[in-house]
N, C-alpha and C positions, 0 to 999 in steps of 0.2 A: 409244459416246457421241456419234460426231460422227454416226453415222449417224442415232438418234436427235433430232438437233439439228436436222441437215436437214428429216427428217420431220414438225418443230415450225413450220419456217418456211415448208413446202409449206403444212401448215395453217391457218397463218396467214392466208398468201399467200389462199388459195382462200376462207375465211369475208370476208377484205375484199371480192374480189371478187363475191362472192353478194349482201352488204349494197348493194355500190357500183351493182349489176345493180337489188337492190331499188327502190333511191332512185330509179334514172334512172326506171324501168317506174313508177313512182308518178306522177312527175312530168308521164307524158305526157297523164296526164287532165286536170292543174291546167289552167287555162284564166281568162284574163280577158273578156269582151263586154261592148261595148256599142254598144247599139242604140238610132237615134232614130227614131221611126216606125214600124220592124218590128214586125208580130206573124205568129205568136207569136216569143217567145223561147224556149231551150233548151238545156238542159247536162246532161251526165253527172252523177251524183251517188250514190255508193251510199248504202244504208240503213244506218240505226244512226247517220248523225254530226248537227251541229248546225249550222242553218240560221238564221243574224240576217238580218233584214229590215227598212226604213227605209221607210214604204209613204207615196205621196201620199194626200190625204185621198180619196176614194172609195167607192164600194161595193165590199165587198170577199169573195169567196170562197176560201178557205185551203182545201184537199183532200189527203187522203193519196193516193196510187197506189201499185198493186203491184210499177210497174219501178225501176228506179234512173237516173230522172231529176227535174230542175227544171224546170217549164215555170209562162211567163209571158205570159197570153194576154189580151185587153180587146177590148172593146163601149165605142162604135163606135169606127173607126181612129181616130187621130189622130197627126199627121205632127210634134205636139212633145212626146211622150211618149218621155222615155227611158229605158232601162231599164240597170243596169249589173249584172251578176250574175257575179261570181267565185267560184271553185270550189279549193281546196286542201287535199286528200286527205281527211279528214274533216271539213274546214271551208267553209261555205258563206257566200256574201253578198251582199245583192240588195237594190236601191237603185232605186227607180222615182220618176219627178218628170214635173214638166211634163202631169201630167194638168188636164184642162180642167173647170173650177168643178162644172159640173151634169151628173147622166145619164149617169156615165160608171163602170163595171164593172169591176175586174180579178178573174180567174183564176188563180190561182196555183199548182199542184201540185208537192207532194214526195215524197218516197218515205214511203210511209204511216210509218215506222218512223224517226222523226227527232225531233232535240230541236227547241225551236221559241224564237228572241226576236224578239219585233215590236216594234216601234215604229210610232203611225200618232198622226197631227193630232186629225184629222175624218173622221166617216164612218159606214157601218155594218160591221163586221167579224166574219164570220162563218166559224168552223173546225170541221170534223168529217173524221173518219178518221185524223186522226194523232195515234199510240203515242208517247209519249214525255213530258219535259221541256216545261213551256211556260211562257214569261217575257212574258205580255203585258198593255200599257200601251196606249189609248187616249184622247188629251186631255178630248173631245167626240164624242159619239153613243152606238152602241148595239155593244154586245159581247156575242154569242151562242159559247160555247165549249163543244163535247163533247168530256167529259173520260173517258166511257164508265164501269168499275165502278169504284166508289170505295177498294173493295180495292187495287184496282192502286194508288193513292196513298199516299206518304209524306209528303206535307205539300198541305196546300191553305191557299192567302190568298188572300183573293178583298176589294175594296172599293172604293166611291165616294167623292166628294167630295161629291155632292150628285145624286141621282136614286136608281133604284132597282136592290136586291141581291139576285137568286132565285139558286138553286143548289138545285135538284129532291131531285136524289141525294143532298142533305144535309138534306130539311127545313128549307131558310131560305128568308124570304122578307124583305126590309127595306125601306125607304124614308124618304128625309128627307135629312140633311147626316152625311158624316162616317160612313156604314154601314161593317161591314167583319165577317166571320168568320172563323176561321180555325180548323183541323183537322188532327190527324198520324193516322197509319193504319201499319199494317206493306207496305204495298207499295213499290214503289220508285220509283216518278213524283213530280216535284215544280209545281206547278200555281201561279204566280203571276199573279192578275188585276188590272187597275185601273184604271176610266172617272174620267176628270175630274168631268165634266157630263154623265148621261145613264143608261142602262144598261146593267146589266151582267146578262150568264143564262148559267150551268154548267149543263151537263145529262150 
């Protein structure tokens, strides 16, 4: 019996420490940056988790890639752009400000395979290559999103306030005040869109 007992709190003993090995080895990726004026920027990040984003108004490029990082790069420099990008274990968060009124670009890349929330002012915002979740809101301009086959999706809402509504892959096309569709599917993607002022294109 007691020898049993012992043999209960070796394993104990050994599952905490494996857990507690877990946690540290997780932790060494976690990472906060921030950068003013650097480009690019870059972080670890693996595939599969979910990436919010708080973007200045701009032109804007969203990309997936095949490795497992974040990268945050802009046309031309500017020495009061800053960028804040935090990383904790399947959670991401990137924060860019201080871009300059006119003609200015960002690149942004994640791991093709990630969920996506943007938030952005103004601008044009344009995403293709990434698999996943997308929760995105644009005050004012133009929002082009490749949402790839419509199978893949478990819900689509997509709508304006006031400009125009195409989404190819679904046979819509609207315009005027107040546009808005919306669709469920048996896939497992969830797909939220919506310009203020301006448009909006699913493809």
């Amino acid at each position: 019996m007691r020898a049993a007992f012992l043999a209960l709190l070796v394993l104990s003993a050994t599952l905490l420490v494996s857990q507690s090995s877990k946690l540290q080895s997780a932790r060494i990726d976690d990472v906060t940056i921030e950068e003013v004026g650097k480009n690019p920027v870059e972080a670890k990040f693996n595939p599969g988790g979910r990436v919010r984003m708080d973007l200045c108004s701009s032109g804007v490029h969203l990309v997936g890639r095949d490795d497992n990082m974040v990268r945050v790069s802009y046309h031309p420099n500017h020495t009061d752009v800053k960028v804040r990008l935090q990383v904790f274990g399947d959670q991401a968060g990137l924060r860019v400000t201080g871009c300059p009124n006119n003609h200015f670009d960002l690149r942004i890349e994640v791991p093709k395979s990630s969920d996506l929330y943007v938030r952005m002012f103004a601008g044009h915002l344009e995403i293709s290559g990434v698999t996943g979740d997308k929760d995105v809101e644009l005050h004012a301009g133009e929002l082009i999103m490749e949402i790839g086959d419509p199978a893949h999706c478990a819900r689509v809402n997509a709508s304006v306030t006031s400009g125009s509504l195409t989404a190819s892959a679904f046979d819509v096309a609207k315009g005027g005040l107040f546009r808005s569709f919306e669709t469920r599917g048996a896939g497992k993607y969830r797909v939220h869109a919506h310009v203020g002022a301006g448009d909006l294109q699913l493809r």
